[in-house]
C-alpha positions as CSV (number, residue, x, y, z in Angstrom):
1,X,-52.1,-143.0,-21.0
2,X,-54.3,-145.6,-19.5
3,X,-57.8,-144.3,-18.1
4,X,-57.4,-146.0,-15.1
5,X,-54.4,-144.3,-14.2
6,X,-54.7,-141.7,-10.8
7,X,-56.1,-138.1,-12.2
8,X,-54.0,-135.2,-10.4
9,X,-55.9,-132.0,-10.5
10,X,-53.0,-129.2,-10.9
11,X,-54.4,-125.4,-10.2
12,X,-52.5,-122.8,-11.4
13,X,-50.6,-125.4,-14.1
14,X,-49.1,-123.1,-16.0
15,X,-47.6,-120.9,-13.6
16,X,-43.5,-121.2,-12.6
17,X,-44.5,-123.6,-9.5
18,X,-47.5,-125.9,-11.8
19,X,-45.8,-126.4,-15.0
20,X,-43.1,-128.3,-13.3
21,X,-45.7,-130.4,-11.1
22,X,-47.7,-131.1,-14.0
23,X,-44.1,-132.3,-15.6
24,X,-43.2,-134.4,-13.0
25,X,-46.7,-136.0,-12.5
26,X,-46.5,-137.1,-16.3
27,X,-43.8,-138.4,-16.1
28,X,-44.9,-140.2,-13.0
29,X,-47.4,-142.1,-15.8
30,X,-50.5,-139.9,-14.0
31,X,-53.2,-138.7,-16.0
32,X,-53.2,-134.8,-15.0
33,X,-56.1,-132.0,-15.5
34,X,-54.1,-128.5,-15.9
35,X,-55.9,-125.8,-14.5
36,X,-55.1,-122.0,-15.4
37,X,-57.1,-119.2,-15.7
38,X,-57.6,-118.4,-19.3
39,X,-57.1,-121.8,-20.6
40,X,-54.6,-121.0,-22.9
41,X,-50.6,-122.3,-22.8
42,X,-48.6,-125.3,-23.7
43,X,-48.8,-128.3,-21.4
44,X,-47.1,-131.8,-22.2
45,X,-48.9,-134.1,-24.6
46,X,-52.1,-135.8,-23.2
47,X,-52.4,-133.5,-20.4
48,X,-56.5,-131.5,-20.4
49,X,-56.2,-128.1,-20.3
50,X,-59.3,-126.6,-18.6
51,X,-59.8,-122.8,-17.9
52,X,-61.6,-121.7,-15.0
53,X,-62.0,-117.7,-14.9
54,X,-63.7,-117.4,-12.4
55,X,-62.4,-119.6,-9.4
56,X,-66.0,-120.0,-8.0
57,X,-66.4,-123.2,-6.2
58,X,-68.7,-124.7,-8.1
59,X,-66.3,-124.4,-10.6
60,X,-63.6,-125.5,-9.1
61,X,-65.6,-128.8,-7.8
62,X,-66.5,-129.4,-11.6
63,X,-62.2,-129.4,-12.9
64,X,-61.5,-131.5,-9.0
65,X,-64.1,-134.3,-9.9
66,X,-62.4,-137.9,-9.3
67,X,-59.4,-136.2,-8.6
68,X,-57.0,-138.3,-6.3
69,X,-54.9,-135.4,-5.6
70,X,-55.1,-131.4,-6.1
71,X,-52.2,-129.3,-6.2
72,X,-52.6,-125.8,-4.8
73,X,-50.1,-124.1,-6.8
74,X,-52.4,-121.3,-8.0
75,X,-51.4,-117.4,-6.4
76,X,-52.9,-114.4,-7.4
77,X,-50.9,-111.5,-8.4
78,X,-49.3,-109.4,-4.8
79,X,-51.3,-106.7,-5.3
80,X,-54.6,-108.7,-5.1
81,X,-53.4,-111.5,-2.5
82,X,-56.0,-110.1,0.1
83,X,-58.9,-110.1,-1.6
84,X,-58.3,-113.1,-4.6
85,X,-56.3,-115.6,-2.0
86,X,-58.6,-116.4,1.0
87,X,-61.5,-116.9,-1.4
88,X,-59.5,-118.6,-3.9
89,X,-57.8,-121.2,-1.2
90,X,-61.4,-121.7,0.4
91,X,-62.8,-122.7,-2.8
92,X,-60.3,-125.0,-3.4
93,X,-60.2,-126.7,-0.2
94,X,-64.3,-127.3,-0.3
95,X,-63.4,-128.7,-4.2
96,X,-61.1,-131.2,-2.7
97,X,-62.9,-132.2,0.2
98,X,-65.9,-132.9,-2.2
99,X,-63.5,-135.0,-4.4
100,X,-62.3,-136.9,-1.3
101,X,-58.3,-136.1,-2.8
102,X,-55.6,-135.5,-0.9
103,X,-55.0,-131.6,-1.1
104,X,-51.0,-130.5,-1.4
105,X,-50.5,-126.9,-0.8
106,X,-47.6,-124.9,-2.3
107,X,-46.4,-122.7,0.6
108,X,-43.3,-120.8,1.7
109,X,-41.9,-119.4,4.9
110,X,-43.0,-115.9,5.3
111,X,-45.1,-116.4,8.3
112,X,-41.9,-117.1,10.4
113,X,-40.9,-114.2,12.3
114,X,-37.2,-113.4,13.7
115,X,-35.1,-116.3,14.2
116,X,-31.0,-116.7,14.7
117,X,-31.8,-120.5,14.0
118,X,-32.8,-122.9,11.1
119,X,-36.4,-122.7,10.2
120,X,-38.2,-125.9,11.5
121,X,-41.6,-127.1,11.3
122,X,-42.0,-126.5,14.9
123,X,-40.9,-123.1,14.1
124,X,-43.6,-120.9,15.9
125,X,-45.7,-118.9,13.1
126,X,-44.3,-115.3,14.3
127,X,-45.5,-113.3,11.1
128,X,-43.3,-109.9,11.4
129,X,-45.1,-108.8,7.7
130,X,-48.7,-108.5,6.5
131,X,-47.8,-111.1,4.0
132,X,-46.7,-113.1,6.5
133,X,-49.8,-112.7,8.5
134,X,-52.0,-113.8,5.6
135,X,-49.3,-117.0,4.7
136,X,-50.2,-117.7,8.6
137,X,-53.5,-118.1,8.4
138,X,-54.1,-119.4,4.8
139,X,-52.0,-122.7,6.2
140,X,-53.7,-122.4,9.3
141,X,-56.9,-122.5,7.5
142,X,-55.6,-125.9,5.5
143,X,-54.7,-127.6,8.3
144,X,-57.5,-127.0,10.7
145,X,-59.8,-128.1,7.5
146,X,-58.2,-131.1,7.5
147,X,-58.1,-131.8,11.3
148,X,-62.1,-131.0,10.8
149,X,-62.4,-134.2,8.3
150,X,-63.1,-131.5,5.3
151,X,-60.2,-132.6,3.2
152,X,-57.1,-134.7,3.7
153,X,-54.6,-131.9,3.2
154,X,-50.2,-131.6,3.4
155,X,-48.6,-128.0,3.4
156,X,-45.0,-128.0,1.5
157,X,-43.0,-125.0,2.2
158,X,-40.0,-123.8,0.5
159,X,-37.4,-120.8,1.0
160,X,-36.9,-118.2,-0.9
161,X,-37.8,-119.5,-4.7
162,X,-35.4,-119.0,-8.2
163,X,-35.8,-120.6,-11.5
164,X,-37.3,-120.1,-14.5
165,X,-40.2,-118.4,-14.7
166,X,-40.2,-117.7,-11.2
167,X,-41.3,-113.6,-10.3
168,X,-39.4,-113.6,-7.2
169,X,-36.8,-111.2,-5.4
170,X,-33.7,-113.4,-6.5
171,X,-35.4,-113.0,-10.3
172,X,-35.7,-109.8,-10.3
173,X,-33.2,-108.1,-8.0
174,X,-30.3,-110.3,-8.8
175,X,-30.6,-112.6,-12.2
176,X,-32.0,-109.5,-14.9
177,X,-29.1,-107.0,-13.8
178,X,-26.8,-109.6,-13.9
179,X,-27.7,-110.9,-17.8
180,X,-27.1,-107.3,-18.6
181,X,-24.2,-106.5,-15.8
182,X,-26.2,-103.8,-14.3
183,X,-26.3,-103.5,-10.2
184,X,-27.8,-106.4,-8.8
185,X,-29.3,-105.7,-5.4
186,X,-30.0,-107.5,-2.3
187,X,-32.3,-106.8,0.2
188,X,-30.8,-107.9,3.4
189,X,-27.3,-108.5,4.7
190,X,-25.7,-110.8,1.8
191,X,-23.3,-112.0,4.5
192,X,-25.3,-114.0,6.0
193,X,-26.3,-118.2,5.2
194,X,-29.5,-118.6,3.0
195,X,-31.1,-121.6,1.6
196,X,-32.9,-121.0,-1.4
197,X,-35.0,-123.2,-3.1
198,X,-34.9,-124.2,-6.8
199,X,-38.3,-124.4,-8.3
200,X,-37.6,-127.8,-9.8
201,X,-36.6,-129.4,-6.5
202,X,-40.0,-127.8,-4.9
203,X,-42.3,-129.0,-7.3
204,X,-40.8,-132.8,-7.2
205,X,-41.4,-132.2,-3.5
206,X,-45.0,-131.5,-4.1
207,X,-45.6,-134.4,-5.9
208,X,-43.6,-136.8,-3.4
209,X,-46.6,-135.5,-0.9
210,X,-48.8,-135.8,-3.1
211,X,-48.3,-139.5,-3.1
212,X,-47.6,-140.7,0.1
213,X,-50.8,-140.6,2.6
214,X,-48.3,-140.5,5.1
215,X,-47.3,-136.5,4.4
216,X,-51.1,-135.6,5.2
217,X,-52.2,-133.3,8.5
218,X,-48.8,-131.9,8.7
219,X,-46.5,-128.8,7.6
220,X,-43.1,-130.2,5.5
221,X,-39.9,-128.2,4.6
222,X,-38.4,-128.7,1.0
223,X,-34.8,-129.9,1.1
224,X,-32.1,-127.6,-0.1
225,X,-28.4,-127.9,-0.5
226,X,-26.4,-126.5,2.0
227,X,-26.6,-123.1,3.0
228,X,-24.7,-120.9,1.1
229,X,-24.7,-117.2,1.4
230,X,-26.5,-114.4,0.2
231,X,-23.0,-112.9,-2.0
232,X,-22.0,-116.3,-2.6
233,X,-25.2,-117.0,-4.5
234,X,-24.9,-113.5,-6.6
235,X,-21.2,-114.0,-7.2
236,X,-22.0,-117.0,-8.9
237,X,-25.0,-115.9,-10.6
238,X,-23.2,-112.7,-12.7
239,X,-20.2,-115.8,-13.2
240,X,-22.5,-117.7,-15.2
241,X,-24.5,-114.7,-16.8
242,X,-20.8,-113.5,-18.1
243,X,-20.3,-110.2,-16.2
244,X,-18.4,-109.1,-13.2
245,X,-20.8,-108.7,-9.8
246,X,-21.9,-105.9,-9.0
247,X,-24.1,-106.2,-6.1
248,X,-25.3,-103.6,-3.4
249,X,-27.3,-104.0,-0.6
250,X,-30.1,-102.5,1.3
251,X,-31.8,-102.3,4.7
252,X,-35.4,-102.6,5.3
253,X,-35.9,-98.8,5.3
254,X,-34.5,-98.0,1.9
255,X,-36.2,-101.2,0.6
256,X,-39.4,-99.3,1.7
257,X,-38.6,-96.6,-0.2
258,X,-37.6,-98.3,-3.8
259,X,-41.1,-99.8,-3.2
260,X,-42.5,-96.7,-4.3
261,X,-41.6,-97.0,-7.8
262,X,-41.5,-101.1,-7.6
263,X,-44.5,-103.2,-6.6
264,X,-42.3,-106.5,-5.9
265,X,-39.6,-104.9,-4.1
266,X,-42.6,-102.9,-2.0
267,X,-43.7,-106.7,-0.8
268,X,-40.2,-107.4,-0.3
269,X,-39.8,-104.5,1.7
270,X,-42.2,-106.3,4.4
271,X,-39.9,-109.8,4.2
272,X,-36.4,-108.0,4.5
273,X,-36.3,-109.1,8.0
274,X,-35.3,-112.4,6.8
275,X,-32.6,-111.7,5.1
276,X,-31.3,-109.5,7.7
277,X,-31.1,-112.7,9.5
278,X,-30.1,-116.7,8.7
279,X,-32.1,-117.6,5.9
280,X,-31.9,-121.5,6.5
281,X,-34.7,-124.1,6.0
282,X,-34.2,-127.0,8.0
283,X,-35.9,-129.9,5.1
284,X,-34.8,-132.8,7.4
285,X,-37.5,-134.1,8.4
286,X,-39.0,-134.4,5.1
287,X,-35.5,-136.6,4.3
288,X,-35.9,-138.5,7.0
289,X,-39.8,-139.1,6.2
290,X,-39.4,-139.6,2.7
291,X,-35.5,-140.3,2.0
292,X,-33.1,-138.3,0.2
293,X,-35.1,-136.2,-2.5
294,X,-32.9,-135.0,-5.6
295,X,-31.5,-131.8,-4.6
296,X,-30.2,-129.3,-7.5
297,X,-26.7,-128.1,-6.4
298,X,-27.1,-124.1,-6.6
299,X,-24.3,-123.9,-9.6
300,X,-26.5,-126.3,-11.9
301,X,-29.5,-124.3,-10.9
302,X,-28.0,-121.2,-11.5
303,X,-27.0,-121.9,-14.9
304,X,-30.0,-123.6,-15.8
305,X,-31.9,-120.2,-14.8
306,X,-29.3,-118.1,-16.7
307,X,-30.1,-120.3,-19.5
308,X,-33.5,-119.7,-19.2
309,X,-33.2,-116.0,-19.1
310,X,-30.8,-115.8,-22.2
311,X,-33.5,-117.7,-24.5
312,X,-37.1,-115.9,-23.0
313,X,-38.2,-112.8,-21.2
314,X,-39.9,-112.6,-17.7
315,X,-43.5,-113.0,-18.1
316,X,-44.9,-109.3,-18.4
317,X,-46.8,-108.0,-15.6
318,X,-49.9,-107.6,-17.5
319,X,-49.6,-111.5,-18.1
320,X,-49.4,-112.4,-14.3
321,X,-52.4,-109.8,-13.5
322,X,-54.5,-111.9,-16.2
323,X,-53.8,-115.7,-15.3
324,X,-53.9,-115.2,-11.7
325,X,-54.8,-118.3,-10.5
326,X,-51.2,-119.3,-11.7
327,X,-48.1,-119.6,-9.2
C-alpha cells in the first residue's frame, strides 16, 4: 500500500464495531493504524497494530500522529463506563485535534428519552437512563469541541446493534438461547416496530463520514431497513438458528430484577423504556446527504450472525474487561 495513501487512526480496532471499520478502510486502499488495548489480535494484512494500555493522552497523540481521520470506536466495559469513558473520549478528542483529523465518533441512541415517533437528529437529548445521561453529554462534549475549533468532529449513531461479535441485548437475550432453543427474552413489548442496526452497515457508515468533510459539526443516523418488529426479528432469528421460537417478554421492573444476577441485562434494565416504545431511527438524512448507503436486509444479517455464532463463542467477559478500549 502506497505511503502516500491517507492514514486512518482506528481506536478500539479489534472490537465488534473497529474490526469492520478497519475492514472497510482497507479495502478503501487507506493505510490504517489499529489501535487496541493489549496489542494483540488479527487485523488484515498491512494494517500496524499498536497497543496502547494505558489510554493517556500523550499516548494517544503518539498512535493519532498524521492521522487524517480517527475513529472513536473504542468503549470500556459497562461496568467501568463512568470512570474509563469521559477520560478515555477527552483524550482522544485532544489526540485528534493535535493531529488536525477529522474525529468520527461511534454513538447510539440512548440519550433519547420517550418518544411515540421516529428518532430524528433533532430529536431532543431526553436521557430517561443514567447511561443515557452519560451518552448525552459524551456527544455533547464532541460537538461543543468541535464548535470550539479543537477538532473537526461527526457523531454517527445507530439503534440497537447485532452482529458478530457484538455484546449487545439482541446477542445475548435473543441469538445464544436461540442456537440452543432455550427461551429467548425481550425486554420491552416485542409488538412494537424496531429498527435495528447491523454492525456491518454501521461501520461502512462510519467510514462514509469519515470521508466526506461535509458530515463534520453534526449528529447523523445510520440507515436501517424498514422497521420490523421486535417478534418478527426473534421469529426469524430461532428460523435460521433451527429451532422453534420461544420468546418471552419482560417489563422494566422484572428486567431490574434479572439484573441482579446479569450485568448486561442490569444496563438494559435502565434502556427498557425504548423498547416499551417505537424503536425506529429515522437515517434519512444521512441518505439524502450521502445517497443510498448499502443496507443489510435483516434475514441476510441474521443468518450471517447465526453463522457466526455456530463457528465461534461470544468473547468471554474477562476478555472484554481486559481490551477495554475496544467497542
Amino acid at each position: 500500500m502506497p505511503d502516500e495513501a491517507p492514514l486512518s487512526v482506528v481506536i478500539g480496532a479489534t472490537g465488534a464495531t473497529g474490526r469492520l471499520v478497519v475492514r472497510h478502510l482497507v479495502e478503501s486502499g487507506e493505510r490504517v493504524r489499529a489501535v487496541n488495548r493489549s496489542g494483540r489480535g488479527t487485523v488484515p494484512p498491512g494494517v500496524e497494530l499498536v497497543g496502547v494500555d494505558d489510554a493517556a493522552a500523550s499516548h494517544l497523540g503518539e498512535v493519532c500522529r498524521d492521522a487524517s481521520v480517527v475513529y472513536h470506536c473504542a468503549m470500556p466495559p459497562f461496568t467501568r463506563w463512568r470512570d474509563q469513558f469521559p477520560r478515555l473520549t477527552d483524550n482522544i478528542l485532544r489526540a485528534a485535534g493535535s493531529a488536525g483529523a477529522r474525529l468520527v465518533y461511534a454513538d447510539d441512541t440512548w440519550m433519547y428519552g420517550r418518544t411515540e415517533t421516529p428518532m430524528t437528529e433533532t430529536t431532543a437529548p431526553r436521557p430517561a437512563s443514567n447511561t443515557g445521561v452519560l451518552r448525552a453529554w459524551l456527544a455533547e462534549r464532541i460537538l461543543h469541541a468541535h464548535a470550539r475549533g479543537d477538532v473537526r468532529a461527526t457523531i454517527a449513531r445507530a439503534s440497537e446493534l447485532y452482529g458478530p461479535g457484538v455484546t449487545s441485548l439482541l446477542g445475548s437475550n435473543i441469538f445464544v438461547p436461540a442456537m440452543k432453543g432455550r427461551v429467548a427474552v425481550w425486554l420491552g413489548d416485542p409488538n412494537q416496530p424496531i429498527t435495528p442496526t447491523y454492525i456491518d452497515d454501521f461501520a461502512r457508515a462510519l467510514v462514509t463520514l469519515g470521508s466526506s468533510a461535509e458530515s463534520e459539526g453534526r449528529v447523523w443516523h445510520v440507515p436501517t431497513p424498514h422497521a420490523t418488529t421486535g417478534r418478527q426479528f426473534v421469529r426469524e432469528v430461532f428460523t435460521q438458528a433451527g429451532h422453534r421460537t420461544r420468546l418471552v417478554s419482560v417489563g422494566t421492573r422484572t428486567a431490574r430484577v434479572l439484573g441482579a444476577v446479569s450485568p448486561l441485562v442490569r444496563q438494559g434494565a435502565e434502556i427498557v423504556y425504548q423498547f416499551e416504545q417505537p424503536f425506529v431511527v429515522d437515517g434519512s438524512r444521512f441518505t439524502a446527504q450521502f445517497g443510498d448507503l448499502p443496507v443489510t436486509p435483516y434475514r441476510r444479517a441474521i443468518g450471517d450472525t447465526v453463522r457466526w455464532y455456530r463457528r465461534d463463542q461470544p468473547v468471554p467477559a474477562a476478555v472484554r474487561e481486559r481490551d477495554s478500549v475496544d467497542a
